[in-house]
N, C-alpha and C positions, 0 to 999 in steps of 0.2 A: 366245598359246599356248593351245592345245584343255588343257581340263581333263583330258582322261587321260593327255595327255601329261604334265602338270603331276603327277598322280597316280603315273605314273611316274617321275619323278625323285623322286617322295615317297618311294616303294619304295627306290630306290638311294640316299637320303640317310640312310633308316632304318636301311640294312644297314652301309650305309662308318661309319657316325658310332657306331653298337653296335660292329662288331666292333673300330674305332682308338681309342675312348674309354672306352667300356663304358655308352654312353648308351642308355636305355629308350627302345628306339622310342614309346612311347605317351607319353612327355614330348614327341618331336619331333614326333610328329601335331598334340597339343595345341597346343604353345606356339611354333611356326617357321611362317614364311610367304613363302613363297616372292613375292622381290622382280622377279625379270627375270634378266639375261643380264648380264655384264660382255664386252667382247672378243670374236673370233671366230674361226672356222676351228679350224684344232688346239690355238689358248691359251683356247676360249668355258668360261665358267667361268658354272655356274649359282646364282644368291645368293640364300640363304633368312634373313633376319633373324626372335631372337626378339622377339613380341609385348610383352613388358614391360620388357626391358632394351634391345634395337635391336643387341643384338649379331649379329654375321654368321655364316655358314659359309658357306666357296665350295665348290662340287662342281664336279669336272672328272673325267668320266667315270668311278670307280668310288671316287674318292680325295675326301676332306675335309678342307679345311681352316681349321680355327677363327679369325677375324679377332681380332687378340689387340687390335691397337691400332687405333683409325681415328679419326683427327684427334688433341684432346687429350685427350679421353678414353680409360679404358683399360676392355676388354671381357672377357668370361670370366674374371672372379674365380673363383680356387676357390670360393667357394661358389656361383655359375654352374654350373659343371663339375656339384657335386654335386649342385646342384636337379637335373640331367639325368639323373643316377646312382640317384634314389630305384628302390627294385623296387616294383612292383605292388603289393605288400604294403601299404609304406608309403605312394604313393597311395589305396588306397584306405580305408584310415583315415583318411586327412585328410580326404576327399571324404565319408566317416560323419561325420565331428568337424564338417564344415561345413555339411552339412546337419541333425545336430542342431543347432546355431548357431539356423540361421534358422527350424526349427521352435521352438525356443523361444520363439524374437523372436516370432512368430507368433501363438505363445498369450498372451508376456510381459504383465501390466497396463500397462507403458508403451503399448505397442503397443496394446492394446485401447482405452485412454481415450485415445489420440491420433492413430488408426487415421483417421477419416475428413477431422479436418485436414492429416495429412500427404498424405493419395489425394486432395484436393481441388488439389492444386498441378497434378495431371497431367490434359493434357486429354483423354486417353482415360477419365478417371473420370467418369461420370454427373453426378455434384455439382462438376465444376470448377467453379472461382472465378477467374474472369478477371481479369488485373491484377496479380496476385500474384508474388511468389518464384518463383524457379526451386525444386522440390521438395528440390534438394541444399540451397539456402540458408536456405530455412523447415526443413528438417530440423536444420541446425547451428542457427540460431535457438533454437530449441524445446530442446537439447539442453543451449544452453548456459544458457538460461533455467533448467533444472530442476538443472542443477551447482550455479549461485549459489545457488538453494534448497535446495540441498542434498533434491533429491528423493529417497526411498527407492527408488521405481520405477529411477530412471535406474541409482540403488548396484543394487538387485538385477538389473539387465541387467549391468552390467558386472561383475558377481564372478561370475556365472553364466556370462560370456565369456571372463573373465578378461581382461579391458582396460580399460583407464578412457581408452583414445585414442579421442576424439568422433570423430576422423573416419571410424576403424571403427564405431563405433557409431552412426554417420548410413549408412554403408553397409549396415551390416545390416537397419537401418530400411527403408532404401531398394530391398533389395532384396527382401524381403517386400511391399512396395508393388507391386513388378513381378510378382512370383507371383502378386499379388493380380489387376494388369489383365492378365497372360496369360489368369487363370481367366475371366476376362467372356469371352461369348456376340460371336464377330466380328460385324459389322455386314455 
């Protein structure tokens, strides 16, 4: 399927799923992606699954409907529902809260005395180190390495984030890492 076409069911998925649920089109932009087609002729029903949960919604012509159950799993929890419900507002203060996050990470002393051995895992980094970790795993490495010492850096990232879950705190490392190779000079 031509992407404007695709574009327009984006348009008609945005408006049936706001006006029957009261979902912010700018969550469905985000986080839906349009799967394919189920069925054909007057039953063709078009299927967008979201990105993190794999929940559904089938369109058929101007109507939506939410895949509540598929297989044994069960989809659209209310707090599903809700994530889709935030208004602008409240996105775009998370989207503040998370970008201050990562600028902190950024400047953090973890991050600065541990900056060039975590960028050496990725082979877009100048200094790769061949052989090594996957960057996720020398990240939990090193993180877990500075818990058992009980590192102040690692305490003052995570009261600063407010989480002491490593695998957030390997993500935020890591995605600093990735701001870091978008900012190099393409080849």
């Amino acid at each position: 399927m031509s992407p404007a076409k695709i574009n327009e069911l984006f348009d008609v998925l945005r408006a049936a799923c706001s006006r029957q649920y009261g979902f912010n089109p700018r969550q469905i932009t985000s986080e839906m992606r349009y799967v394919g087609t189920e069925g054909h002729g007057k039953d063709l029903l078009h299927i967008f699954r979201d990105v993190h949960t794999h929940s559904q919604i089938a369109l058929k012509n101007t109507f939506v409907t939410l895949r509540e159950k598929q297989g044994d799993k069960p989809h659209w929890t209310e707090a599903e529902k809700a994530h889709y419900k935030k208004t602008n507002a409240v996105l775009d203060a998370e989207a503040a809260a998370r970008q201050a996050e990562l600028d902190f990470t950024h400047t953090c002393q973890l991050y600065l005395d541990y900056r060039q051995q975590l960028l050496a895992h990725y082979k877009a980094w100048p200094g790769y180190q061949e052989g090594g970790p996957t960057p996720h795993e020398a990240a939990r490495v090193l993180l877990q390495t500075l818990a058992d010492g009980q590192d102040a850096r690692l305490a003052e990232l995570a009261a600063h984030v407010a989480s002491a879950d490593h695998e957030y705190l390997v993500h935020l490392l890591l995605a600093v890492c990735h701001r870091e190779l978008d900012a190099l000079p393409k080849a």
